[in-house]
C-alpha positions in Angstrom: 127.2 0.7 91.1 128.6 4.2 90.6 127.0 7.5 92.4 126.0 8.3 89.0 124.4 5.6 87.7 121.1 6.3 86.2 118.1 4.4 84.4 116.1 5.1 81.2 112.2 4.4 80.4 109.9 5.8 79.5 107.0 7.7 81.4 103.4 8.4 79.5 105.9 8.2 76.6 108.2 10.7 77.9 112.2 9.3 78.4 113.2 10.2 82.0 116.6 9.4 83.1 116.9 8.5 87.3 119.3 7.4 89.5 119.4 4.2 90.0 117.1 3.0 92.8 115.0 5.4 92.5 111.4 4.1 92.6 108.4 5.3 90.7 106.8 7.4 93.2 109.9 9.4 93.5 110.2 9.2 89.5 106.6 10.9 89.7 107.4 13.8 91.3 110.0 14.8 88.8 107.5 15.6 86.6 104.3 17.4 86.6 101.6 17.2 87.2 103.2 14.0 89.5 100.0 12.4 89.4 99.8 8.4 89.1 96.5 8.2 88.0 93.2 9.9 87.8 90.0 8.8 89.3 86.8 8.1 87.9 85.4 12.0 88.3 88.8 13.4 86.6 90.6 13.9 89.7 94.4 13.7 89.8 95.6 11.1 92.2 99.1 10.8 93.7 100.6 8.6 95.7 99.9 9.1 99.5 101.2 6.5 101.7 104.5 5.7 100.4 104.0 2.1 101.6 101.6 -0.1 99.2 98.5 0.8 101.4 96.2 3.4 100.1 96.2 1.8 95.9 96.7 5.8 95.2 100.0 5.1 93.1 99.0 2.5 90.6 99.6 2.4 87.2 101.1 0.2 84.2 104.5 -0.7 84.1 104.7 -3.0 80.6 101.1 -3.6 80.6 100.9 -5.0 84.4 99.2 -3.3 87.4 101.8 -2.1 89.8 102.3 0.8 92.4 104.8 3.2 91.9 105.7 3.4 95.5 107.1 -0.6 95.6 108.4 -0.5 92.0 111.9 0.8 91.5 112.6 2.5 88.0 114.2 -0.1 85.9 116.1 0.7 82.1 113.4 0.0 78.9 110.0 -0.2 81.6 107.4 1.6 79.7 105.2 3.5 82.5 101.7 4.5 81.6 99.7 6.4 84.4 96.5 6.7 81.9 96.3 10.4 83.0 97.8 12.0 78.9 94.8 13.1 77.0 92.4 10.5 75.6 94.3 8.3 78.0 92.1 5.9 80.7 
């Protein structure tokens, strides 16, 4: 693995290219609003404890459940946090 090696998917249907090993949490933050997820009263959720722990970080990586803090960006994952408009 070069330096420079980065990964391609998709994020709420947005390409993102990261270096590779990045994870998903990290991913997040690249891109605003860097929310995960929104909770049940509209509220923009983001991941807190970095570790799997507080469930703040979930959202769909090809259709599964997973958090974005344990889930390293991977090329062709499809990443939908549920937060786009008309999105839940």
């Amino acid at each position: 693995m070069t330096p420079d090696a980065q990964v391609e998917f998709t994020l709420d249907g947005e390409t993102l290219r990261v270096p590779t090993g990045t994870s998903l949490a990290a991913a997040l933050t690249m891109r605003r609003p860097g929310c995960a997820r929104t909770s049940v009263s509209g509220e923009a959720r983001a991941p807190l404890c970095g570790m799997g722990i507080c469930q703040e970080c979930r959202l769909l990586v090809d259709g599964r459940r997973r958090l974005a803090c344990q889930t390293l960006c991977q090329n062709g994952m499809a990443v939908d946090t549920g937060t786009r408009p008309g999105k839940h």
